[in-house]
C-alpha positions as CSV (number, residue, x, y, z in Angstrom):
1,X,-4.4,1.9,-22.6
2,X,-5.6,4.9,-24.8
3,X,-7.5,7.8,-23.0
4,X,-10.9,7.4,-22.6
5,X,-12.8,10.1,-23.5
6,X,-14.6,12.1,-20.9
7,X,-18.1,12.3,-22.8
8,X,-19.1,8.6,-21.8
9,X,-20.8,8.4,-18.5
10,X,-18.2,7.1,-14.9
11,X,-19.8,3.5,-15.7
12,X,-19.2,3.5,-19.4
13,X,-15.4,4.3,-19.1
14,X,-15.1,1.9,-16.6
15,X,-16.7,-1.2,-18.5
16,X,-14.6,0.0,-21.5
17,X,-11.7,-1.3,-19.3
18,X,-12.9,-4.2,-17.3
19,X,-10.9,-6.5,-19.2
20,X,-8.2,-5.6,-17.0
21,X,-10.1,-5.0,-13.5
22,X,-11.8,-6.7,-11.0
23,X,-16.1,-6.4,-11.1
24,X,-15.5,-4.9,-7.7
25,X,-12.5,-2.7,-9.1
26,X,-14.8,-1.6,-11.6
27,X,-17.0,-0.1,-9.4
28,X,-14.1,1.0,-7.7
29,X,-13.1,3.1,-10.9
30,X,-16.6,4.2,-11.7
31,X,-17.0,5.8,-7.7
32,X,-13.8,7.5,-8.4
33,X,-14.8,9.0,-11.7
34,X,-18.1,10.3,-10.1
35,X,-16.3,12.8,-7.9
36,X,-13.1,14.7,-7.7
37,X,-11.8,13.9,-4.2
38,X,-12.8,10.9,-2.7
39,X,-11.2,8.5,0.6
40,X,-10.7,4.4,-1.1
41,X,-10.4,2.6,1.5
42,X,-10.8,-1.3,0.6
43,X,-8.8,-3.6,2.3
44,X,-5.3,-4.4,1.7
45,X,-5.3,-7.1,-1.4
46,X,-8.1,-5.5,-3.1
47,X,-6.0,-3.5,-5.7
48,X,-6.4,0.2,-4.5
49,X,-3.3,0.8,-6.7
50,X,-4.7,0.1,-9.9
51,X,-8.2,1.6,-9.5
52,X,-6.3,5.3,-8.8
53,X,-4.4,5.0,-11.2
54,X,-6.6,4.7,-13.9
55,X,-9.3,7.1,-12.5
56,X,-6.9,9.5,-12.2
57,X,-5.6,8.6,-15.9
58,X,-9.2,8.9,-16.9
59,X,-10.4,12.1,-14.9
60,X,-7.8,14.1,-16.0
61,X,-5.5,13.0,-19.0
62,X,-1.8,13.8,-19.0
63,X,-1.6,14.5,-16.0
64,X,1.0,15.5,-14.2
65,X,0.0,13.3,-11.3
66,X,1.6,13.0,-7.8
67,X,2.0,10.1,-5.8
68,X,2.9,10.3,-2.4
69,X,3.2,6.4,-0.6
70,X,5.6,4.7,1.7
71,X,9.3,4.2,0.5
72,X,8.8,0.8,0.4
73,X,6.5,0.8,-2.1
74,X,7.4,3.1,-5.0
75,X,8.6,0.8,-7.1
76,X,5.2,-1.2,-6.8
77,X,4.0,1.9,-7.4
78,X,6.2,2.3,-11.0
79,X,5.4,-1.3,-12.0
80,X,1.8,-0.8,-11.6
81,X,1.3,2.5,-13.6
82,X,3.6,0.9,-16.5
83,X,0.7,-2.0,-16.6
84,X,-2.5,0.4,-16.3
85,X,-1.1,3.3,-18.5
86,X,1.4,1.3,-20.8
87,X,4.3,4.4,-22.5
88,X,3.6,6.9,-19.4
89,X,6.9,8.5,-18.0
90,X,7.3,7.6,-14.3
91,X,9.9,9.8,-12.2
92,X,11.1,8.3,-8.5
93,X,12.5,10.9,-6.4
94,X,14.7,9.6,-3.8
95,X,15.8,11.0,-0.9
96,X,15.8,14.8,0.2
97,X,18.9,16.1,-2.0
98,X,17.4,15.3,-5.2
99,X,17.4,18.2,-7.5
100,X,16.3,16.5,-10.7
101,X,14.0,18.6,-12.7
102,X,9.8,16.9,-12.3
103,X,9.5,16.4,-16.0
104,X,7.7,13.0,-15.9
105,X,3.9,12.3,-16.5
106,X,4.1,10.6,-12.7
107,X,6.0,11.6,-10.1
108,X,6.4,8.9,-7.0
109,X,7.6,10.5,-4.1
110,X,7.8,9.1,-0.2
111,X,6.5,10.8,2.9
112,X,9.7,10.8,4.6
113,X,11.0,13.5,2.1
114,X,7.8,15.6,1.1
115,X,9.4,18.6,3.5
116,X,12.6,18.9,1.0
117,X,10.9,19.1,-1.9
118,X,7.9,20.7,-0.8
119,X,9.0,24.4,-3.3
120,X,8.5,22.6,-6.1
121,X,6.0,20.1,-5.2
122,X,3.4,23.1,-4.4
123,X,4.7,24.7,-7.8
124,X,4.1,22.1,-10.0
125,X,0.3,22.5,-11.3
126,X,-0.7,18.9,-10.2
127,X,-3.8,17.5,-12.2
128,X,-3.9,14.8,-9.7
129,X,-2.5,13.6,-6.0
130,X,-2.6,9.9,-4.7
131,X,-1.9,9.8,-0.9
132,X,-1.5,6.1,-0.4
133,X,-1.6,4.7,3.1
134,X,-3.0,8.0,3.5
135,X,-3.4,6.6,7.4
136,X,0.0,7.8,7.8
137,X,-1.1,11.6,7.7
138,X,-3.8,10.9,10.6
139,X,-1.9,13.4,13.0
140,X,-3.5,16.5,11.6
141,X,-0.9,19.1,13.2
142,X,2.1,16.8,11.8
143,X,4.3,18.3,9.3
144,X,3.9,15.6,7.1
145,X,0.0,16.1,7.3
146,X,0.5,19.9,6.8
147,X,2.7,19.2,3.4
148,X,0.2,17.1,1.9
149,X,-2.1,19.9,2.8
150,X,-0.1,22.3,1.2
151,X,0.2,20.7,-1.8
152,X,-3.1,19.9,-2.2
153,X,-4.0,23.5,-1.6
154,X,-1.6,25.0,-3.9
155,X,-3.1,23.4,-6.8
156,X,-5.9,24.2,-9.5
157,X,-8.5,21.8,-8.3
158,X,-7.0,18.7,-8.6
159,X,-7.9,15.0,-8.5
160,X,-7.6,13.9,-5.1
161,X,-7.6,10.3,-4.1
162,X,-6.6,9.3,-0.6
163,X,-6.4,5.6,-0.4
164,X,-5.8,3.5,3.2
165,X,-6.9,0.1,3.7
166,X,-6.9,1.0,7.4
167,X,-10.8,1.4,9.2
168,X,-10.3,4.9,10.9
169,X,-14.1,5.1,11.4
170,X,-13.9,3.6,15.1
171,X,-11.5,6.8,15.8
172,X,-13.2,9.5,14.1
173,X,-9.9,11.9,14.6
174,X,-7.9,10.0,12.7
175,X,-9.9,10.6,9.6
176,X,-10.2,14.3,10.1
177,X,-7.1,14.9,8.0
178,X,-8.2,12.7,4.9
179,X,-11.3,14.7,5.3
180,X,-9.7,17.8,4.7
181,X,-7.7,16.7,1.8
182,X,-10.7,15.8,0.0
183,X,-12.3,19.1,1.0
184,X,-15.4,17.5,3.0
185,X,-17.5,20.4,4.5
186,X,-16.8,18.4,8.2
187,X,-13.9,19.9,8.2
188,X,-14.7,23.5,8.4
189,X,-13.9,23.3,12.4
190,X,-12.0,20.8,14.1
191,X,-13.7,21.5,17.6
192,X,-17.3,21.2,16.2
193,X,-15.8,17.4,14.2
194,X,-14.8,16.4,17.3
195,X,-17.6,17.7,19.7
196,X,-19.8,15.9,17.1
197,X,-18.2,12.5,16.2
198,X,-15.1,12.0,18.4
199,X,-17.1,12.5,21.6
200,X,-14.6,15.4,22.8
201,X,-14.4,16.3,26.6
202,X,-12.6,18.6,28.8
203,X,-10.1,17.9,31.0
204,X,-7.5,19.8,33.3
205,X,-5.0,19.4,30.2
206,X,-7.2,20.6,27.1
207,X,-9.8,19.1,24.8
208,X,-9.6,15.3,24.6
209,X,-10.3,14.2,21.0
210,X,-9.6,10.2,20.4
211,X,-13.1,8.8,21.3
212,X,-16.1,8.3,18.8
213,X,-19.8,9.3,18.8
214,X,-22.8,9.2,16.8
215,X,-20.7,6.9,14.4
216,X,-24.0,5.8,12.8
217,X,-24.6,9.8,11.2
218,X,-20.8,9.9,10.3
219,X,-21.3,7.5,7.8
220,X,-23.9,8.8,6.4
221,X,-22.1,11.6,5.9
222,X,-18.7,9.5,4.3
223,X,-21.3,7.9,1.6
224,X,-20.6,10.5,-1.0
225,X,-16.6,10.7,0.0
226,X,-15.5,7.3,0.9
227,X,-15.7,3.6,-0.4
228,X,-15.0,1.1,1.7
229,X,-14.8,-3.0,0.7
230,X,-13.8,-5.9,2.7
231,X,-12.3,-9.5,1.1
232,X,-15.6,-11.1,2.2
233,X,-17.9,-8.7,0.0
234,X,-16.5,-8.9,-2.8
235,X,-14.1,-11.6,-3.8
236,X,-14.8,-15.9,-3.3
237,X,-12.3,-17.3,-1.5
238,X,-11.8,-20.7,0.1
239,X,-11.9,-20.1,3.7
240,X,-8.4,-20.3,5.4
241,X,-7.4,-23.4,7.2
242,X,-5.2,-22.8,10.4
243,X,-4.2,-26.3,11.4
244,X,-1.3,-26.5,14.7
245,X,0.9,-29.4,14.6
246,X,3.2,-30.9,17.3
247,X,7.0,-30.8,16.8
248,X,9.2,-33.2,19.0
249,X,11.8,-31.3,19.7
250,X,15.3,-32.8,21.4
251,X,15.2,-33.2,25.3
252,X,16.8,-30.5,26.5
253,X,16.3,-27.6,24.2
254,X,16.4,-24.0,25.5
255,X,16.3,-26.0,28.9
256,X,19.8,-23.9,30.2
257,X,18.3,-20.6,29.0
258,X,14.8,-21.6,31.0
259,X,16.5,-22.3,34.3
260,X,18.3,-19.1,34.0
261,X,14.8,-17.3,33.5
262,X,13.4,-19.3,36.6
263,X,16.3,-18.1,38.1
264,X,16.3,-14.6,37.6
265,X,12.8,-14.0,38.5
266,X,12.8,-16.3,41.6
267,X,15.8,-13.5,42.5
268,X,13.7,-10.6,41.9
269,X,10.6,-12.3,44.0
270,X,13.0,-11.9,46.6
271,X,14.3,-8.7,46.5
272,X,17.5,-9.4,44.6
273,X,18.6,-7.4,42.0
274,X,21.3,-7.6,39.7
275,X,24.4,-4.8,39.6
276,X,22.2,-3.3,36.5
277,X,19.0,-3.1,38.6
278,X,15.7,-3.0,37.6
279,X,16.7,-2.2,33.9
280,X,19.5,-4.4,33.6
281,X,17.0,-7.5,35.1
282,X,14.7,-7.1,32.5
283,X,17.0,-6.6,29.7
284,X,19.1,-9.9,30.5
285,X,15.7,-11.6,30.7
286,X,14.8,-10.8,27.3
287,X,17.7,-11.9,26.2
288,X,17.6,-15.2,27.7
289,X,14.3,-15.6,26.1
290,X,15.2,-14.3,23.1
291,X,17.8,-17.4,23.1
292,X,15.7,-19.9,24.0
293,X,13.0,-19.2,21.3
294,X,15.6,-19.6,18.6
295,X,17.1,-22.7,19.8
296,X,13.3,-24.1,19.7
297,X,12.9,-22.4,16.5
298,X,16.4,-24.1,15.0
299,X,14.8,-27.6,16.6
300,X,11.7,-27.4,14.2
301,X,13.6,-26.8,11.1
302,X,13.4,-30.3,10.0
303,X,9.8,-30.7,10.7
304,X,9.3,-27.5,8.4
305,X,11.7,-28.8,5.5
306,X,9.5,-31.9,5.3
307,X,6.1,-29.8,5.3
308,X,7.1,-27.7,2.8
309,X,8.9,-30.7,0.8
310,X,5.7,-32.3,0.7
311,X,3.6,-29.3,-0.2
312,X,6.4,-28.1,-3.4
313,X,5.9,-32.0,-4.3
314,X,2.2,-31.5,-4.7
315,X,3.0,-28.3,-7.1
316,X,2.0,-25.9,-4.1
317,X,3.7,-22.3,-3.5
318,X,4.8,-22.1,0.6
319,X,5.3,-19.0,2.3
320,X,7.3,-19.3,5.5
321,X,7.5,-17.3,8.4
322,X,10.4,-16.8,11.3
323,X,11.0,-14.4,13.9
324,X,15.1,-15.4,13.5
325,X,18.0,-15.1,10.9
326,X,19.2,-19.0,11.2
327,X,16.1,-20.7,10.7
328,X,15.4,-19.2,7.2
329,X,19.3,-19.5,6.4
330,X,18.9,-22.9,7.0
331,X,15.5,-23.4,4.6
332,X,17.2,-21.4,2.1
333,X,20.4,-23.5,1.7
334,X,18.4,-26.5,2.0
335,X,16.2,-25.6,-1.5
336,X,19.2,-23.3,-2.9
337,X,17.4,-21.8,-6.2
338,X,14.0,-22.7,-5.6
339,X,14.1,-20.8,-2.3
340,X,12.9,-17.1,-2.9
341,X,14.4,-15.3,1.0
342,X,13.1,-12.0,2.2
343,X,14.4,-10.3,5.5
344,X,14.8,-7.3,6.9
345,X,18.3,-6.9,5.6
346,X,16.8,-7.3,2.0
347,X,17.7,-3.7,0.5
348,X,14.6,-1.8,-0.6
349,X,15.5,-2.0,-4.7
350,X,15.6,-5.8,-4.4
351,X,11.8,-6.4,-2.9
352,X,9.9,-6.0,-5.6
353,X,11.5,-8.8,-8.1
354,X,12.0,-11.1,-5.2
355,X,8.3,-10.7,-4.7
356,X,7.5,-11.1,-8.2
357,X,9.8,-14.0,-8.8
358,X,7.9,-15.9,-6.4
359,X,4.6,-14.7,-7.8
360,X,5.4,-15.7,-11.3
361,X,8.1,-18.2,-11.4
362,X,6.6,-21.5,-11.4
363,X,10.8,-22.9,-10.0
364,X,10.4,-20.7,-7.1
365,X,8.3,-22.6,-4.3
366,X,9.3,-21.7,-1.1
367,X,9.5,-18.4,0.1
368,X,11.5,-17.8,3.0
369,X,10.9,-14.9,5.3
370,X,11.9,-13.0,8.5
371,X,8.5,-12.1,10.1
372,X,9.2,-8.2,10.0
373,X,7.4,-5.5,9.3
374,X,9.2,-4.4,6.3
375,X,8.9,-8.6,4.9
376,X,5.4,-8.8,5.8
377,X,4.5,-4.8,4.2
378,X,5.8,-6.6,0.9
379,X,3.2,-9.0,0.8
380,X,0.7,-6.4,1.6
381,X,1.2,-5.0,-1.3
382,X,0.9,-7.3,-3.5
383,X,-2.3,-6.8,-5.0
384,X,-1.7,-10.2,-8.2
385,X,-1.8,-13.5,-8.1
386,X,-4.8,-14.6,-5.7
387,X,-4.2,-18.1,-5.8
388,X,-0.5,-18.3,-5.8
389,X,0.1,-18.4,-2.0
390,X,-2.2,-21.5,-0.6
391,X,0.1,-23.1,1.9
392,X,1.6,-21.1,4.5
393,X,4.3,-22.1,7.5
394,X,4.7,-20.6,10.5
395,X,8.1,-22.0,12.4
396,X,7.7,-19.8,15.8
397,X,5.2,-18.9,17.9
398,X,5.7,-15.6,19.7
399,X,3.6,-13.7,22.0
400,X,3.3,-10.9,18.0
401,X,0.4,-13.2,16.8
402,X,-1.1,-10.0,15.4
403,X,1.9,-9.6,13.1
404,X,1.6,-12.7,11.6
405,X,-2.3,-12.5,11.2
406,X,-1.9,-9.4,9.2
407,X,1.1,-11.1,7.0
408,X,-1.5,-14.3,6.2
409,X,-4.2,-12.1,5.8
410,X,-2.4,-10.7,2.8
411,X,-0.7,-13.7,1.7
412,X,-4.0,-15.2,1.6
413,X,-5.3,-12.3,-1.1
C-alpha cells in the first residue's frame, strides 16, 4: 500500500483504502486519523489489528512504530503488517537478552520483556506505539504499566493507539492507565478520577478505588478518546445456534471414581479426615473428579466423530473443544491429515500456520482443540475468515462454561 498523503481529509484516506477494510473498519481508520492518541476498543473479531496499523502507517509515515502485545500474538502481529503495509521491515524481539540493534520499520515486542529493553525502547524516537490488549496495563502502579508510560513519555509526540477489546467502563480504574497513555486531561489526579467516577471511599486501610459512578458523564468524556463497537452494530451475522444432545454413554462409566467421591465426602460429613487433612481431602477429590470427567469425555468420542463426519461431509469446517489430552488424540488419529490439533503443548512459533491452515485450507476440516486459554486466545485473534467456522463441538461439559463462551464467541467472528 503506497503512503497516503496527509493533505486529504481522515475520511478521504480512509475510502482510498476500503478495498481492503471493513465499512465499520473504515470508520475505525478514519477516528484514528482524526486524533493522535486515541483508546479502540471494538470487540475481539472486529480487526483492531489492521485498523492501527494502517492509521499509524497513514499518520505518520516511516515510522519507526512500536508494538507492544501479548507473546502469543507477535507473529499475528508480523503477518498482519506484511498484508496492510506490503515491503515494510518487521523486527521481533524475543526474550529479555536480545541485544539486536532496532533497525526495522516495526518493532513487535511482548509485555513480559518491556523492563529489559526498556534503555533503548525510551531512546528510540518512536513515531508511533500500539499497546494491544492494552487491558493488561490496568494496574496503574505496575511496572509493566509504568514502562509503557515511560516509553510513551520519552517520545516526540507520538501516535498513540491503545487497543483492548475488553469493556473497562463498568470499572472506571481500570481505564485510568489507558487514559494516561493517551494523555486525557482526567488523568491530571488519580484521587479526583476516582472520587469522580470510581465512587472512591475511605476505609481503615486507605482509599478504596474499584467501584463506578456517574458512568453516564464518563462517557461523555471518552467520546473524543475512545471508539467502542460490538459484533451486533456493525457486522450481519446468522445468529448462533446452541443445540445439546444426549450421548449414551456405557453403564458404568466414571461410576468407581463417583462412589469414591460419595465416599469421601460422606467421611468428611462425619468428621473424618484423611492422613493429609483438610488439604489433602480436597486435592484427592479433584482428582477423582478430574478422572471421572475424562472417562465420560473418552465415552462420547464416537458420538463426536459421527457429528463431525457428517458436518465435513456436508463441506462444513468443525471446531472442537476438550478439557483433556485423549479425547482430541483420539479425533486426531481418527481424521489423520484433515485434522488441524491445537493444545496447550503446541509451541508458540507453530500457532499461527496451524490457525491459518485451518482458515484457508479447504482439506483441513476438523480442528481439534484443548479448551485452554492459550488454544482459545488463538482463535481470538483471528480477525479473517467470518464464515469459515460454522459448526462447532463441544465434547465436555465443565463447571468453565465462561471459557468456552468466549472461545465460540470468537470462533463465531
Amino acid at each position: 500500500m503506497d503512503t497516503l498523503t496527509l493533505e486529504a481529509s481522515p475520511a478521504e484516506r480512509a475510502e482510498r483504502i476500503a478495498d481492503r477494510l471493513f465499512p465499520h473498519q473504515i470508520e475505525g481508520v478514519a477516528f484514528l486519523l482524526k486524533r493522535r492518541r486515541a483508546i479502540l476498543a471494538d470487540d475481539m473479531g472486529l480487526g483492531k489489528t489492521r485498523q492501527a496499523i494502517i492509521g499509524l502507517h497513514v499518520a505518520e509515515p516511516g515510522g519507526p512504530y512500536l508494538v507492544v502485545c501479548p507473546a502469543s500474538v507477535k507473529n499475528n502481529w508480523a503477518r498482519e503488517i506484511a498484508t496492510a503495509v506490503p515491503g515494510a521491515t518487521v523486527q521481533i524481539v524475543d526474550g529479555k537478552a536480545n541485544s539486536e540493534p532496532l533497525n526495522a520499520e516495526w518493532i513487535i515486542i511482548n509485555y513480559d520483556v518491556l523492563g529489559a529493553h526498556i534503555k533503548r525502547l525510551t531512546s528510540h524516537g518512536w513515531r508511533g506505539l500500539v499497546f494491544d490488549e492494552a487491558h493488561c496495563l490496568r494496574n496503574r502502579e505496575s511496572q509493566r504499566s509504568r514502562n509503557a508510560r515511560a516509553i510513551v513519555n520519552a517520545a516526540d509526540d507520538p501516535v498513540v493507539y491503545a487497543l483492548t477489546g475488553t469493556p473497562l467502563t463498568n470499572r472506571p480504574r481500570d481505564l485510568f492507565p489507558l487514559l494516561q497513555l493517551c494523555g486525557h486531561p482526567l488523568t491530571r489526579s488519580f484521587l479526583s478520577f476516582a472520587k469522580r467516577y470510581c465512587d472512591a471511599h475511605r476505609n481503615d486501610y486507605g482509599w478504596v478505588t474499584d467501584g463506578a459512578s456517574h458512568l453516564d458523564e464518563l462517557a461523555v468524556q471518552l467520546h473524543g478518546v475512545m471508539l467502542r463497537r460490538t459484533k451486533d452494530e456493525v457486522l450481519d451475522l446468522p445468529p448462533k445456534l446452541r443445540t445439546w444432545l444426549d450421548v449414551e454413554v456405557p453403564a458404568g462409566t466414571g461410576s468407581d471414581e463417583m462412589s469414591d467421591v460419595v465416599r469421601l465426602l460422606l467421611n468428611r460429613a462425619r468428621g473424618e479426615r484423611s492422613r493429609g487433612g483438610e488439604r489433602g481431602d480436597r486435592a484427592k477429590l479433584l482428582a477423582l473428579l478430574t478422572k471421572a470427567r475424562v472417562a465420560i469425555a473418552n465415552a462420547k468420542v464416537d458420538r463426536t466423530i459421527e457429528l463431525v463426519e457428517n458436518a465435513v461431509a456436508q463441506g462444513e469446517k468443525v471446531i472442537v473443544f476438550s478439557c483433556f489430552d485423549a479425547p482430541v488424540s483420539k479425533i486426531r488419529d481418527h481424521f489423520g491429515s484433515a485434522a488441524v490439533t491445537l493444545t496447550g503443548a503446541t509451541p508458540a512459533a507453530k500457532r499461527q500456520s496451524l490457525v491459518d491452515r485451518f482458515q484457508t485450507d479447504d482439506s483441513a476440516r476438523d480442528s481439534g482443540r484443548i479448551r485452554k486459554h492459550a488454544a482459545i486466545r488463538e482463535e481470538c485473534r483471528s480477525g479473517r475468515g467470518r464464515e469459515r467456522h460454522s459448526t462447532r463441538c463441544r465434547g465436555q461439559c465443565t463447571r468453565r462454561a465462561a471459557a468456552f463462551a468466549v472461545s465460540s464467541i470468537a470462533a463465531y467472528s
